[in-house]
mmCIF file of the N, C-alpha and C atoms, coordinates in Angstrom:
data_MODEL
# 
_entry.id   MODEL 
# 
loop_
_atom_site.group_PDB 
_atom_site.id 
_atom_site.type_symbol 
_atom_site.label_atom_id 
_atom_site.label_alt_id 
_atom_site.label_comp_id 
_atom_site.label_asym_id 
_atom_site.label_entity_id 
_atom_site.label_seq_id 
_atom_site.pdbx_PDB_ins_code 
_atom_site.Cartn_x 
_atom_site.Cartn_y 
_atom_site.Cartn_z 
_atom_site.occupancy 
_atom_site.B_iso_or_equiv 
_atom_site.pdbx_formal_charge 
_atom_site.auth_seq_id 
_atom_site.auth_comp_id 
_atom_site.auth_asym_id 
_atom_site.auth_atom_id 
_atom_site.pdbx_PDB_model_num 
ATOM 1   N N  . UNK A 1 1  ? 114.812 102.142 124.569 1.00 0.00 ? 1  UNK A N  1 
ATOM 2   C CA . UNK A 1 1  ? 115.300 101.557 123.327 1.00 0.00 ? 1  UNK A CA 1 
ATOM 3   C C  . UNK A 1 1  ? 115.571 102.690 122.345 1.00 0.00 ? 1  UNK A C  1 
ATOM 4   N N  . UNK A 1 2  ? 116.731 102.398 121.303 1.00 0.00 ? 2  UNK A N  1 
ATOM 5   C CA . UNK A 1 2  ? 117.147 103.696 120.950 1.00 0.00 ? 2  UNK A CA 1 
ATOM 6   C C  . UNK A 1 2  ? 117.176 102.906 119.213 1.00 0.00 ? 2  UNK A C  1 
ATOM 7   N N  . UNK A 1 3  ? 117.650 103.389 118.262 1.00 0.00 ? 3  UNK A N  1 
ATOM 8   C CA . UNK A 1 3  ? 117.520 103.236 116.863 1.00 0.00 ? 3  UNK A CA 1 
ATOM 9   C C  . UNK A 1 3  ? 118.530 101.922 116.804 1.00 0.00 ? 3  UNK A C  1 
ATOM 10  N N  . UNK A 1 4  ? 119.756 102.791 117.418 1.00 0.00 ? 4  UNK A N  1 
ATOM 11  C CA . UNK A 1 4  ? 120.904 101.948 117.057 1.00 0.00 ? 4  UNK A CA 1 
ATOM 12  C C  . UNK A 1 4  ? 120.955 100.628 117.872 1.00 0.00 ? 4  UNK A C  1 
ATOM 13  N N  . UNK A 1 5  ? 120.302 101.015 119.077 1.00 0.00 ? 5  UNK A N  1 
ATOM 14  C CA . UNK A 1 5  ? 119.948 99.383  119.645 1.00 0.00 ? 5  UNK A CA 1 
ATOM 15  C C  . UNK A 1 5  ? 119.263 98.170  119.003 1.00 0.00 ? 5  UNK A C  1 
ATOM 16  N N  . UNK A 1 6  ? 118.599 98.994  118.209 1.00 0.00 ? 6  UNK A N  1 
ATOM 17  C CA . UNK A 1 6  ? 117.311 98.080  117.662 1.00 0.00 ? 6  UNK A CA 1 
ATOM 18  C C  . UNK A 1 6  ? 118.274 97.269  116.166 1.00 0.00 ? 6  UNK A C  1 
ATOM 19  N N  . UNK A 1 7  ? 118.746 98.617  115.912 1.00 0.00 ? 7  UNK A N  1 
ATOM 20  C CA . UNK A 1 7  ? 120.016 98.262  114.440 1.00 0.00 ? 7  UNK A CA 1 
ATOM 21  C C  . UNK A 1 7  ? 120.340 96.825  114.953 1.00 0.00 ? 7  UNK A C  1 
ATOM 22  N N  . UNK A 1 8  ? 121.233 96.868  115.866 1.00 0.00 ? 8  UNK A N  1 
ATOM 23  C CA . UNK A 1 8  ? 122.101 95.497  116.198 1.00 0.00 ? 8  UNK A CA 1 
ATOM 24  C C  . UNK A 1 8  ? 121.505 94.066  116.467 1.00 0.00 ? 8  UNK A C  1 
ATOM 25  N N  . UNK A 1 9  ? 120.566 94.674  117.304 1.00 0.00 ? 9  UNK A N  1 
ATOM 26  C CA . UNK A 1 9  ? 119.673 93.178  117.395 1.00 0.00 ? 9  UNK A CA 1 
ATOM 27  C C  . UNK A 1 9  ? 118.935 93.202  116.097 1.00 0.00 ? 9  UNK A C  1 
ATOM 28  N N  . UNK A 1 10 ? 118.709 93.513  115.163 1.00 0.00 ? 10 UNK A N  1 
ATOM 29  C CA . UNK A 1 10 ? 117.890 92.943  113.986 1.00 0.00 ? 10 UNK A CA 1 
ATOM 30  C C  . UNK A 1 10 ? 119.440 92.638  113.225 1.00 0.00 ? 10 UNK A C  1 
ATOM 31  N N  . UNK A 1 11 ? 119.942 92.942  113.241 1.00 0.00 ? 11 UNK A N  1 
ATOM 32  C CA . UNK A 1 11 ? 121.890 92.719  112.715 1.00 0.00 ? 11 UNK A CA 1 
ATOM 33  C C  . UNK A 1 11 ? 122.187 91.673  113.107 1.00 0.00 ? 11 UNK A C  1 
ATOM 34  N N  . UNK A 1 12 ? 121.834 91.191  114.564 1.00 0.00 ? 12 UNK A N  1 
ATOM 35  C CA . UNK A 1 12 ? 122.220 89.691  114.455 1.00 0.00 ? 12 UNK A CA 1 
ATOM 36  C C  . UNK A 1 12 ? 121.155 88.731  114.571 1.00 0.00 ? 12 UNK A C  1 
ATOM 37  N N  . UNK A 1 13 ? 120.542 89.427  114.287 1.00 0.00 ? 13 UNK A N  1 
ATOM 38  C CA . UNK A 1 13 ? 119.087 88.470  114.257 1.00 0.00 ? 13 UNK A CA 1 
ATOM 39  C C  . UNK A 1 13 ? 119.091 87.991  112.456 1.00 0.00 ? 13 UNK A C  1 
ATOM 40  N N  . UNK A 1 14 ? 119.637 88.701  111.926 1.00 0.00 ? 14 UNK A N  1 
ATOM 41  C CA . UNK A 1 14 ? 119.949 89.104  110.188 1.00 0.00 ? 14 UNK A CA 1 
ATOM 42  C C  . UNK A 1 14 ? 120.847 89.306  110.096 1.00 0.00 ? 14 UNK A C  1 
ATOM 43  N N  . UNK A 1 15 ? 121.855 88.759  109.748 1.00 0.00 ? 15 UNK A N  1 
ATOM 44  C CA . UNK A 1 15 ? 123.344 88.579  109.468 1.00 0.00 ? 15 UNK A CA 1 
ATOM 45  C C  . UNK A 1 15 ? 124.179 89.566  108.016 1.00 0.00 ? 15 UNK A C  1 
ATOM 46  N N  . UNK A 1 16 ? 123.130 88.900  107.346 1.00 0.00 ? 16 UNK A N  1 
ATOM 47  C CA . UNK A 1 16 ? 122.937 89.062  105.633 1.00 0.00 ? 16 UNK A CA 1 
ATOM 48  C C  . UNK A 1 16 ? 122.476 90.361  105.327 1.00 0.00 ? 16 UNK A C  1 
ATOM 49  N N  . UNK A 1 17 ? 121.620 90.656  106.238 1.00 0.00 ? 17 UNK A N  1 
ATOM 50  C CA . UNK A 1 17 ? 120.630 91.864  105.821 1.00 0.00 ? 17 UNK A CA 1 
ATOM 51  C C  . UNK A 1 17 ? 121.020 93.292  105.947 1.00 0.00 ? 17 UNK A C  1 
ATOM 52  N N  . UNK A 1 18 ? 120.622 94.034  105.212 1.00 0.00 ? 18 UNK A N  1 
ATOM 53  C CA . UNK A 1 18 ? 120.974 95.365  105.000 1.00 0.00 ? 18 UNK A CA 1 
ATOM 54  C C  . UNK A 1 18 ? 119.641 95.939  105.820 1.00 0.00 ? 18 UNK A C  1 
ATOM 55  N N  . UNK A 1 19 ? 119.752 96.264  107.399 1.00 0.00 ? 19 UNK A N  1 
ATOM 56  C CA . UNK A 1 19 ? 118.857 96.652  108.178 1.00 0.00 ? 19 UNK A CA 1 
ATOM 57  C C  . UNK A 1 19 ? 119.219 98.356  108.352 1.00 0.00 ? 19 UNK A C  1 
ATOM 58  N N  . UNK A 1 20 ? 117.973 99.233  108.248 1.00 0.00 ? 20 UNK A N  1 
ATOM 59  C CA . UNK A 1 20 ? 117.656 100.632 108.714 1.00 0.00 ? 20 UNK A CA 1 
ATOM 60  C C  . UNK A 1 20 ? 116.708 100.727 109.342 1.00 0.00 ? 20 UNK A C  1 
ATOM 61  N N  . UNK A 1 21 ? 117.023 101.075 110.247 1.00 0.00 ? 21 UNK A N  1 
ATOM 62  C CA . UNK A 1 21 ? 116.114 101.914 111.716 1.00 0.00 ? 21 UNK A CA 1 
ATOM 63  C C  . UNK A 1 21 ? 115.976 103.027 112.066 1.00 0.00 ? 21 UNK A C  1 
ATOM 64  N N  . UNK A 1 22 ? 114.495 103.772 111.633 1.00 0.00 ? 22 UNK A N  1 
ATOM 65  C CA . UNK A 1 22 ? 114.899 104.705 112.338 1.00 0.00 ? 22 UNK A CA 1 
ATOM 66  C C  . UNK A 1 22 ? 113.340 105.472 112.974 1.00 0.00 ? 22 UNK A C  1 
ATOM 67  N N  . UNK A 1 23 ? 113.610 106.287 114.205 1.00 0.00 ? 23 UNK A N  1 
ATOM 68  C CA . UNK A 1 23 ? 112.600 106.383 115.790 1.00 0.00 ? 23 UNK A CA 1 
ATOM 69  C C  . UNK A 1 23 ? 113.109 106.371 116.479 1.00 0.00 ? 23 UNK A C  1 
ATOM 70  N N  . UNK A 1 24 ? 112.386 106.383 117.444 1.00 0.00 ? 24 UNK A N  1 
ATOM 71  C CA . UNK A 1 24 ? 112.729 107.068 118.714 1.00 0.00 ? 24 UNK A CA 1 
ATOM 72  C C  . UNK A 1 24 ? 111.460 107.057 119.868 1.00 0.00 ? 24 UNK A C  1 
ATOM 73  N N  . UNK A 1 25 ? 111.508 106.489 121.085 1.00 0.00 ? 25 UNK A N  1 
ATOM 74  C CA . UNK A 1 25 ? 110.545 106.471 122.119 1.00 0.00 ? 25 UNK A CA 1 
ATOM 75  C C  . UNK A 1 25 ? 109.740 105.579 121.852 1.00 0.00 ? 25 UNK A C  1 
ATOM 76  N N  . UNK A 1 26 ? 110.347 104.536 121.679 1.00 0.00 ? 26 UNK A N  1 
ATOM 77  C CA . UNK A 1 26 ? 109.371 102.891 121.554 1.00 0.00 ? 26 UNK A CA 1 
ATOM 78  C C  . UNK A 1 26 ? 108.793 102.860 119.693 1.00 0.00 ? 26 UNK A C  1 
ATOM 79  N N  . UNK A 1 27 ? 108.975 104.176 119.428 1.00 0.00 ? 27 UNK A N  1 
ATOM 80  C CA . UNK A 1 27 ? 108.219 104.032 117.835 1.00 0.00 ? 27 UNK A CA 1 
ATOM 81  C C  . UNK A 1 27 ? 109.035 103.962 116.970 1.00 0.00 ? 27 UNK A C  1 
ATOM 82  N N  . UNK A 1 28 ? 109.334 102.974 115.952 1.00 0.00 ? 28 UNK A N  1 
ATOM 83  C CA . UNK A 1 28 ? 110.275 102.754 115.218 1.00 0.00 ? 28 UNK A CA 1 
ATOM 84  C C  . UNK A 1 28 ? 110.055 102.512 113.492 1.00 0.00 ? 28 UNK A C  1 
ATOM 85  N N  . UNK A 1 29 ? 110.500 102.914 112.763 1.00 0.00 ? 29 UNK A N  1 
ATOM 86  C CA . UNK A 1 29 ? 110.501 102.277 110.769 1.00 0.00 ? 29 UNK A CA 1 
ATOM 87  C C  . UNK A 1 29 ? 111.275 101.356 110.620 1.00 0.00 ? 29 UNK A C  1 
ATOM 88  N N  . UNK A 1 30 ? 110.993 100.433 110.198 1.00 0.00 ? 30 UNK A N  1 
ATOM 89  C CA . UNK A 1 30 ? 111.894 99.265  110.364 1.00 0.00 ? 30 UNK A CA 1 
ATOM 90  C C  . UNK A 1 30 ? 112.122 99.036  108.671 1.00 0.00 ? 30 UNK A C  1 
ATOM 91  N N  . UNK A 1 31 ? 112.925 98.935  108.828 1.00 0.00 ? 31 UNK A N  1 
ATOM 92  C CA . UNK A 1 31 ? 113.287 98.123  107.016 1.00 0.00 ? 31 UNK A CA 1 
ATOM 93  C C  . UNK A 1 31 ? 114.077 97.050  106.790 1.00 0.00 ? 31 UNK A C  1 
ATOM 94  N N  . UNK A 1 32 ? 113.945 95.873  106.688 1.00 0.00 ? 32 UNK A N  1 
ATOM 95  C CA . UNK A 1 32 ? 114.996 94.784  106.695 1.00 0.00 ? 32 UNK A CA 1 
ATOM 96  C C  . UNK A 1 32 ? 114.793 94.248  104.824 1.00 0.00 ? 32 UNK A C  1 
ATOM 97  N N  . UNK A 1 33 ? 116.390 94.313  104.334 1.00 0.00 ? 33 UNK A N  1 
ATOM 98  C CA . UNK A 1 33 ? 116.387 93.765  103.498 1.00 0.00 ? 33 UNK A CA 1 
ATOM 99  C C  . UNK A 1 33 ? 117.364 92.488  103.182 1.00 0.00 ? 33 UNK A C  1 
ATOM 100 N N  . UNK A 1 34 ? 116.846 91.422  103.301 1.00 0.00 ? 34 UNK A N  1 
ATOM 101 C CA . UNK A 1 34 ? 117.143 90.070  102.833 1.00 0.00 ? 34 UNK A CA 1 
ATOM 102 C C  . UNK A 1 34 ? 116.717 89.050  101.848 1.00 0.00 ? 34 UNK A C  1 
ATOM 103 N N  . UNK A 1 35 ? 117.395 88.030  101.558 1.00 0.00 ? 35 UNK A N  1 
ATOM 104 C CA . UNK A 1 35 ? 116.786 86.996  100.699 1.00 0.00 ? 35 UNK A CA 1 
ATOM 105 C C  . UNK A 1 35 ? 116.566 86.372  101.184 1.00 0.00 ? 35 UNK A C  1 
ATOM 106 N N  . UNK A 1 36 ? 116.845 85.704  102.438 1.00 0.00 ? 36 UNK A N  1 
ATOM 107 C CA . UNK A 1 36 ? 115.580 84.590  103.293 1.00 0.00 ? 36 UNK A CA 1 
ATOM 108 C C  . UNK A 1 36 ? 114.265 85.155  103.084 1.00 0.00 ? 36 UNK A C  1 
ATOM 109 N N  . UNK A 1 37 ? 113.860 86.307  102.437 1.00 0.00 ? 37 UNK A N  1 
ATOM 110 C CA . UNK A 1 37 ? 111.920 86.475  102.562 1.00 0.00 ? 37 UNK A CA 1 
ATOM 111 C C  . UNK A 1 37 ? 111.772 85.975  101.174 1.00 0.00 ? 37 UNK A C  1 
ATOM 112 N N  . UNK A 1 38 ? 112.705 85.339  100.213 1.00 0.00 ? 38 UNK A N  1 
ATOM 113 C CA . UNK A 1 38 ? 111.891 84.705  98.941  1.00 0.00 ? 38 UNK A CA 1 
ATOM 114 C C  . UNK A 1 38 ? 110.966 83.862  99.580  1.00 0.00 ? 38 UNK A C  1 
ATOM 115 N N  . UNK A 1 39 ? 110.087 83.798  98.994  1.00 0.00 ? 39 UNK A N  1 
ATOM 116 C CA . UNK A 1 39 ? 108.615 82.845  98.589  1.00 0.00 ? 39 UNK A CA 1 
ATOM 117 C C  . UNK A 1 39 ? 107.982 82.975  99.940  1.00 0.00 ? 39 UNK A C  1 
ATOM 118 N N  . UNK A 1 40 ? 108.457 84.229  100.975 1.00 0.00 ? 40 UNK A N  1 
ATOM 119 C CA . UNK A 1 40 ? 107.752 84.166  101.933 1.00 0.00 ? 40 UNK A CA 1 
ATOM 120 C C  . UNK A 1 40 ? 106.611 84.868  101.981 1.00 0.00 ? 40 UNK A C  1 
ATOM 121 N N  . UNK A 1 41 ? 104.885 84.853  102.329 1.00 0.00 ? 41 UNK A N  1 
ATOM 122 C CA . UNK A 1 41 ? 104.224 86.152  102.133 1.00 0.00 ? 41 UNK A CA 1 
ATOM 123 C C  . UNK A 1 41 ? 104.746 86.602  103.111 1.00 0.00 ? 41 UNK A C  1 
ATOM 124 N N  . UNK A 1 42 ? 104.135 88.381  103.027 1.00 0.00 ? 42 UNK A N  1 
ATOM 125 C CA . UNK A 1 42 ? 104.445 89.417  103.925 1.00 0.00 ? 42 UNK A CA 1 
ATOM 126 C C  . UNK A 1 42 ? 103.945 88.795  105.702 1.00 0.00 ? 42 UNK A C  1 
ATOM 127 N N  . UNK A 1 43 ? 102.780 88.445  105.840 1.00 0.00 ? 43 UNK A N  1 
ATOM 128 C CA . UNK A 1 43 ? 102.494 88.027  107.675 1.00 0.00 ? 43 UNK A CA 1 
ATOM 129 C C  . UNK A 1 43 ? 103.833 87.384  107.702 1.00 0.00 ? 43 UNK A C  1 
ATOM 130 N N  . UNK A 1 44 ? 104.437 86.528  106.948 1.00 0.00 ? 44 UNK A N  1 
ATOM 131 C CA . UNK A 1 44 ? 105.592 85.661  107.356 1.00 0.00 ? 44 UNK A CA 1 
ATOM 132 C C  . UNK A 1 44 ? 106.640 85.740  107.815 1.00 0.00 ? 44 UNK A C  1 
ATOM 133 N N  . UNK A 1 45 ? 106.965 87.354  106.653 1.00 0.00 ? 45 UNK A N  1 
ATOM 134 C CA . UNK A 1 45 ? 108.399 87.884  106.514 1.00 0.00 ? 45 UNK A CA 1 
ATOM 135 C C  . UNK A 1 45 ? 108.281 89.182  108.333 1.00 0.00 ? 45 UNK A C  1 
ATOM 136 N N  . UNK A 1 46 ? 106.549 89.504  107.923 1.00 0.00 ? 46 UNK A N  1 
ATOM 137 C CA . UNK A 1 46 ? 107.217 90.184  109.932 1.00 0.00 ? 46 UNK A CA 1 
ATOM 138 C C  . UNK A 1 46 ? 106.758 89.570  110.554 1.00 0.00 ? 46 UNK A C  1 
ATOM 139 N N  . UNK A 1 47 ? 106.412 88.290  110.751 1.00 0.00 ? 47 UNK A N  1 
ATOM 140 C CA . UNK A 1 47 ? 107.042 87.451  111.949 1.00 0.00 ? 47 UNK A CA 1 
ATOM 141 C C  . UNK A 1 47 ? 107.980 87.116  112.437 1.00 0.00 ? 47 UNK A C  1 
ATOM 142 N N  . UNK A 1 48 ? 108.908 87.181  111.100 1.00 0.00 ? 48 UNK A N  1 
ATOM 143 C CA . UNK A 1 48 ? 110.618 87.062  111.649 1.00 0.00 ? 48 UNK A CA 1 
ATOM 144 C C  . UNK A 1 48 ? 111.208 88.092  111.800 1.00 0.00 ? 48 UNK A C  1 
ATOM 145 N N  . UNK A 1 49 ? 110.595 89.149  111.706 1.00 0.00 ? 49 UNK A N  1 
ATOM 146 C CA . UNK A 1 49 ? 111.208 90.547  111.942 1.00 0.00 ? 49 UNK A CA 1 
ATOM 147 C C  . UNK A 1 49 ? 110.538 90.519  113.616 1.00 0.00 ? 49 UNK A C  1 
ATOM 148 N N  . UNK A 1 50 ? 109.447 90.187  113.990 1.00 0.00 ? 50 UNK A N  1 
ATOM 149 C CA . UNK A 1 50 ? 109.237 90.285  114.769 1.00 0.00 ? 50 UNK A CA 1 
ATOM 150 C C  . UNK A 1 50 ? 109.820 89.706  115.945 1.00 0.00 ? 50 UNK A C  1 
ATOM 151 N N  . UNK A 1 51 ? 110.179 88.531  115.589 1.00 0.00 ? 51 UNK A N  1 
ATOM 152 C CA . UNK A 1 51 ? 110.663 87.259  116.478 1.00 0.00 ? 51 UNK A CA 1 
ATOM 153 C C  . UNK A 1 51 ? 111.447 87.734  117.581 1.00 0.00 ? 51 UNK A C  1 
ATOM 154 N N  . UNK A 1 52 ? 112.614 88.605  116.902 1.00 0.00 ? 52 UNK A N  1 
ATOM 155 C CA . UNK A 1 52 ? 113.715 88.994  118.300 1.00 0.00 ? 52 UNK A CA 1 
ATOM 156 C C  . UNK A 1 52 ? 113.439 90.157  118.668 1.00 0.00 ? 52 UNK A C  1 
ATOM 157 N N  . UNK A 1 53 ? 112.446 90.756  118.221 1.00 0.00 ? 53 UNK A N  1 
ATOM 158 C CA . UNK A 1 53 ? 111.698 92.072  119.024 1.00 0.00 ? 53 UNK A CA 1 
ATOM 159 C C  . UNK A 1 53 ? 110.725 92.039  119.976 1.00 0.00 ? 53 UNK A C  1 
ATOM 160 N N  . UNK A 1 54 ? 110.218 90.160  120.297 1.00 0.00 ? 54 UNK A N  1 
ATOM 161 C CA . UNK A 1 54 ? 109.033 90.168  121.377 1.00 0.00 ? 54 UNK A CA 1 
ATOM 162 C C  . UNK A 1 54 ? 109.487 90.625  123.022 1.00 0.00 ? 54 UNK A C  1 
ATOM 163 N N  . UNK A 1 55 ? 110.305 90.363  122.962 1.00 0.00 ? 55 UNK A N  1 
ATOM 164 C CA . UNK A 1 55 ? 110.719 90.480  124.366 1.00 0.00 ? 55 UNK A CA 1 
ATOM 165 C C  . UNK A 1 55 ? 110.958 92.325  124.699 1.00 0.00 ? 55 UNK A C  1 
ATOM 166 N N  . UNK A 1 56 ? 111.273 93.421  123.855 1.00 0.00 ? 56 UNK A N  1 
ATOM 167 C CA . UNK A 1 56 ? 111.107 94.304  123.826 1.00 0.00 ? 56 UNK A CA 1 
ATOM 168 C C  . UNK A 1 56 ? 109.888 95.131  123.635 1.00 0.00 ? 56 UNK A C  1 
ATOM 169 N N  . UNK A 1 57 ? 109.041 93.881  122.742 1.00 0.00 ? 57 UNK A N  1 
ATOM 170 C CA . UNK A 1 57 ? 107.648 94.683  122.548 1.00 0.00 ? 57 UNK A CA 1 
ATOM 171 C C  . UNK A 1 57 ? 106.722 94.587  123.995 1.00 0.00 ? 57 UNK A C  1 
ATOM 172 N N  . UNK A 1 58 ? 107.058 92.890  124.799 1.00 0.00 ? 58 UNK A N  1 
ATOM 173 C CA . UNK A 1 58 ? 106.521 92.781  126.186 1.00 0.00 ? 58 UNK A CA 1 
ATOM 174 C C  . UNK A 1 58 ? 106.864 93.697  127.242 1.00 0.00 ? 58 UNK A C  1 
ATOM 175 N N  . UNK A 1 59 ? 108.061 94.123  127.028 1.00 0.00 ? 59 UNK A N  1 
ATOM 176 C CA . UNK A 1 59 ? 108.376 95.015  127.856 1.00 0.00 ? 59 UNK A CA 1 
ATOM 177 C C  . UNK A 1 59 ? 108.271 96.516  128.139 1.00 0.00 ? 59 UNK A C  1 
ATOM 178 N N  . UNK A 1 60 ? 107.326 96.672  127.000 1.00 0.00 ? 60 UNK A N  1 
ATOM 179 C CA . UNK A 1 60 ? 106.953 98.124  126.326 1.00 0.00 ? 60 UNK A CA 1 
ATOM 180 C C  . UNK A 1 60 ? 107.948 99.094  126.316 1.00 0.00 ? 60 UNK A C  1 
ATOM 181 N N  . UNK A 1 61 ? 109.673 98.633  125.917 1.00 0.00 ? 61 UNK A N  1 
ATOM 182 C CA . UNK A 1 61 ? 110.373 99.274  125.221 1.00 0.00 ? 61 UNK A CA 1 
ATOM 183 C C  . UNK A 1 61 ? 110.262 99.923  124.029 1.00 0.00 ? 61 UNK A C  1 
ATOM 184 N N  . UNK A 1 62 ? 109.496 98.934  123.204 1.00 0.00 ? 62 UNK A N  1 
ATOM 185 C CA . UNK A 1 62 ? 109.107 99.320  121.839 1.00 0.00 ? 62 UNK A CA 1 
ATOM 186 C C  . UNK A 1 62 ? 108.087 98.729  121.826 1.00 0.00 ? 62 UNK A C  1 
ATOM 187 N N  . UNK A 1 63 ? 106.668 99.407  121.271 1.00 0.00 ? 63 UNK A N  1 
ATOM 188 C CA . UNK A 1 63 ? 105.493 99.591  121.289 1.00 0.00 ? 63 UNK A CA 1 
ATOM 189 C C  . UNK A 1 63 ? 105.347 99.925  120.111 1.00 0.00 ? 63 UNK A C  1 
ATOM 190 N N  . UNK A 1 64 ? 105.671 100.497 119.028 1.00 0.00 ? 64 UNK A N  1 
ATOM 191 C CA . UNK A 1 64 ? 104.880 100.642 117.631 1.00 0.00 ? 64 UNK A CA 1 
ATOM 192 C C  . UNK A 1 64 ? 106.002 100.684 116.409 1.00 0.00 ? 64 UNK A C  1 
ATOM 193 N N  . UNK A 1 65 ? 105.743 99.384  115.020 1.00 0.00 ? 65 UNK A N  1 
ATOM 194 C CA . UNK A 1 65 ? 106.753 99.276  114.286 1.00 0.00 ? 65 UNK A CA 1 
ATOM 195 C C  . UNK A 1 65 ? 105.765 99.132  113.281 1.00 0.00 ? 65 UNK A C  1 
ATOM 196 N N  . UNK A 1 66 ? 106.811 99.771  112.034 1.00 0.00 ? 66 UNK A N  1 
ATOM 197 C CA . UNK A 1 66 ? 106.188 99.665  111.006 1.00 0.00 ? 66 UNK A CA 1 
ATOM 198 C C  . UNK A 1 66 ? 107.397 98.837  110.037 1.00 0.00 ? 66 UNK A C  1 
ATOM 199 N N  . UNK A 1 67 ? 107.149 98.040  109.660 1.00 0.00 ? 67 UNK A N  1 
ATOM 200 C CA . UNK A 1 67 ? 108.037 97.041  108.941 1.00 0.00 ? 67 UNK A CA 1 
ATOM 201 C C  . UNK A 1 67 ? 108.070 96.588  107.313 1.00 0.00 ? 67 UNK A C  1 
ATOM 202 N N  . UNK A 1 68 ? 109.276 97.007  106.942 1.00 0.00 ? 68 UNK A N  1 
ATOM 203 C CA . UNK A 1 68 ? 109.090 96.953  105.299 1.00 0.00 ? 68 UNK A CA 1 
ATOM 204 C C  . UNK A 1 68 ? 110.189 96.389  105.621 1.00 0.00 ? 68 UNK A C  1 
ATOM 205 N N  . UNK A 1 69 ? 110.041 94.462  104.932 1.00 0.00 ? 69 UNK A N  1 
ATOM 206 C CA . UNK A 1 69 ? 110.909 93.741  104.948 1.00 0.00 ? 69 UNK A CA 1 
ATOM 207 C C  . UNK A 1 69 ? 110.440 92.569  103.120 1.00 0.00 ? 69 UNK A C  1 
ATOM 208 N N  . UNK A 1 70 ? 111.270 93.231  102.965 1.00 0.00 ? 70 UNK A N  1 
ATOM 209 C CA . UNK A 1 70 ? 112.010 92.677  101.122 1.00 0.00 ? 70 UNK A CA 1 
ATOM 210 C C  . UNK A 1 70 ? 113.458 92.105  101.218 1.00 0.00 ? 70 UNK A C  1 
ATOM 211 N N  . UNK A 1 71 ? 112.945 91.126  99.768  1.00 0.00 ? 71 UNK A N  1 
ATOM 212 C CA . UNK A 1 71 ? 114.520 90.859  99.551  1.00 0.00 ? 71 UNK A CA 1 
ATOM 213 C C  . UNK A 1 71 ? 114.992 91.715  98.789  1.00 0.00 ? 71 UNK A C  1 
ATOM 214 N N  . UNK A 1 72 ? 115.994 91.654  98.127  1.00 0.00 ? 72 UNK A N  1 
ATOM 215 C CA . UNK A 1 72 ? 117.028 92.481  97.265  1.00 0.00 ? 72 UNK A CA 1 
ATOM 216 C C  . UNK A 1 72 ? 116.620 93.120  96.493  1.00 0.00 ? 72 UNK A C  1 
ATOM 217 N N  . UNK A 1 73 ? 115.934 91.987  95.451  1.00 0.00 ? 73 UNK A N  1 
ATOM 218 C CA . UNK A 1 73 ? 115.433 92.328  94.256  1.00 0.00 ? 73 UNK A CA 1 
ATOM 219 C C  . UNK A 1 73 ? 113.956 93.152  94.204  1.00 0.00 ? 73 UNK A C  1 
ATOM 220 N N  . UNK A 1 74 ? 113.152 92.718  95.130  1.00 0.00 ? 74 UNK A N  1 
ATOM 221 C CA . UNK A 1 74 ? 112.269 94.059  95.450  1.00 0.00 ? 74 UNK A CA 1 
ATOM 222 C C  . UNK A 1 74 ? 112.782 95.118  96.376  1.00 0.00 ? 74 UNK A C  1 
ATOM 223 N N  . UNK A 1 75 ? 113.803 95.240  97.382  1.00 0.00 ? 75 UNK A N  1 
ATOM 224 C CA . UNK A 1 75 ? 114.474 96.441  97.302  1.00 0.00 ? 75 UNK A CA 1 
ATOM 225 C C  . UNK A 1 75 ? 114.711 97.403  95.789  1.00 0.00 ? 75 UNK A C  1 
ATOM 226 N N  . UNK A 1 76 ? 115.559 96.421  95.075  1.00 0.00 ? 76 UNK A N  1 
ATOM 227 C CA . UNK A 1 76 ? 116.145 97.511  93.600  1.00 0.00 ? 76 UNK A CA 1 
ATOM 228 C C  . UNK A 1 76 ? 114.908 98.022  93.024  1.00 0.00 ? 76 UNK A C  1 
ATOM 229 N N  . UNK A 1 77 ? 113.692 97.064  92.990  1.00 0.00 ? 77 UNK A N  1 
ATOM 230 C CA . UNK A 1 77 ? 112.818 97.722  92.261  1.00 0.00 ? 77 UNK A CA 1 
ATOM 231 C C  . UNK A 1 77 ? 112.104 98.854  92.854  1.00 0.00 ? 77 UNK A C  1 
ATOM 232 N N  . UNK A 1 78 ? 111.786 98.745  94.148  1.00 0.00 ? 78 UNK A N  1 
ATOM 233 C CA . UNK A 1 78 ? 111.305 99.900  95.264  1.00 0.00 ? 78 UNK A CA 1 
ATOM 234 C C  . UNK A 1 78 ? 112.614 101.111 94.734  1.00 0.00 ? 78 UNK A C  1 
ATOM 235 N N  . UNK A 1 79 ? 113.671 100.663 95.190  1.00 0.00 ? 79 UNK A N  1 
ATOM 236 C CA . UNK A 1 79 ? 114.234 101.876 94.929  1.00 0.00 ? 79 UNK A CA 1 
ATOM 237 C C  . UNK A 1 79 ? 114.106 102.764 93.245  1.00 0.00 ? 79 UNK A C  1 
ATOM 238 N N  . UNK A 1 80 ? 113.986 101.853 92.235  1.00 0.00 ? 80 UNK A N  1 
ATOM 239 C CA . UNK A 1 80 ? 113.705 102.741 90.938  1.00 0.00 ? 80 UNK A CA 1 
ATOM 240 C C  . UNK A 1 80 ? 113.012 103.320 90.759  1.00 0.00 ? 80 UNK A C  1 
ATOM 241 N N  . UNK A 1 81 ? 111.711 102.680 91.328  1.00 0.00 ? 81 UNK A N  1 
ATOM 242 C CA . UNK A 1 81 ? 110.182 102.708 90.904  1.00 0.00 ? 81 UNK A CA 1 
ATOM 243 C C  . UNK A 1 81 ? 109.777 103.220 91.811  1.00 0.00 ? 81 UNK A C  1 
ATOM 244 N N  . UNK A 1 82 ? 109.600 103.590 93.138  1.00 0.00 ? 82 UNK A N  1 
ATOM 245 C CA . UNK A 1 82 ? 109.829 104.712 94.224  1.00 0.00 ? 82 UNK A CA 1 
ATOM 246 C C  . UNK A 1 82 ? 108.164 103.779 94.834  1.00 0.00 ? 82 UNK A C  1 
ATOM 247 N N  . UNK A 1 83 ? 108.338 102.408 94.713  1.00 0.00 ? 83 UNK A N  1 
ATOM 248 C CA . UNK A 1 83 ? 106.831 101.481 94.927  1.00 0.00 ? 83 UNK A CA 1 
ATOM 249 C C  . UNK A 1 83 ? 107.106 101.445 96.584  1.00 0.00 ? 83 UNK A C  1 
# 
């Protein structure tokens, strides 16, 4: 599994979303930013990050993710506020 693989399937797994990936050798940074995670807590929002990655995580393609998934508006503020 490679960055840009992972790009696409979270791309159509997230249509909307402004997804960055980046790793290498099963270990990956994941960042998905959408507004489907309003009013979601965080366990919630990477469960659905997780969702179309099980079958890669069973397969120990990818084995270790770290997932920062916001909507927009805590994107802008992460990005000002460097949170």
């Amino acid at each position: 599994m490679n960055s840009e693989k992972l790009t696409e399937i979270l791309k159509t797994a997230f249509p909307q979303a402004e997804v960055m990936v980046v790793g290498q050798a099963g270990k990956f940074d994941l960042r998905v930013v959408d507004d489907n995670f309003t009013g979601k807590r965080p366990v919630a929002r990477q469960q659905m990050v997780y969702a179309p990655l099980n079958s890669f995580i069973a397969d120990g393609s990818v084995h270790a993710v770290t997932i920062k998934a916001m909507t927009k508006e805590e994107w802008r503020k992460a990005s000002i506020f460097g949170v």
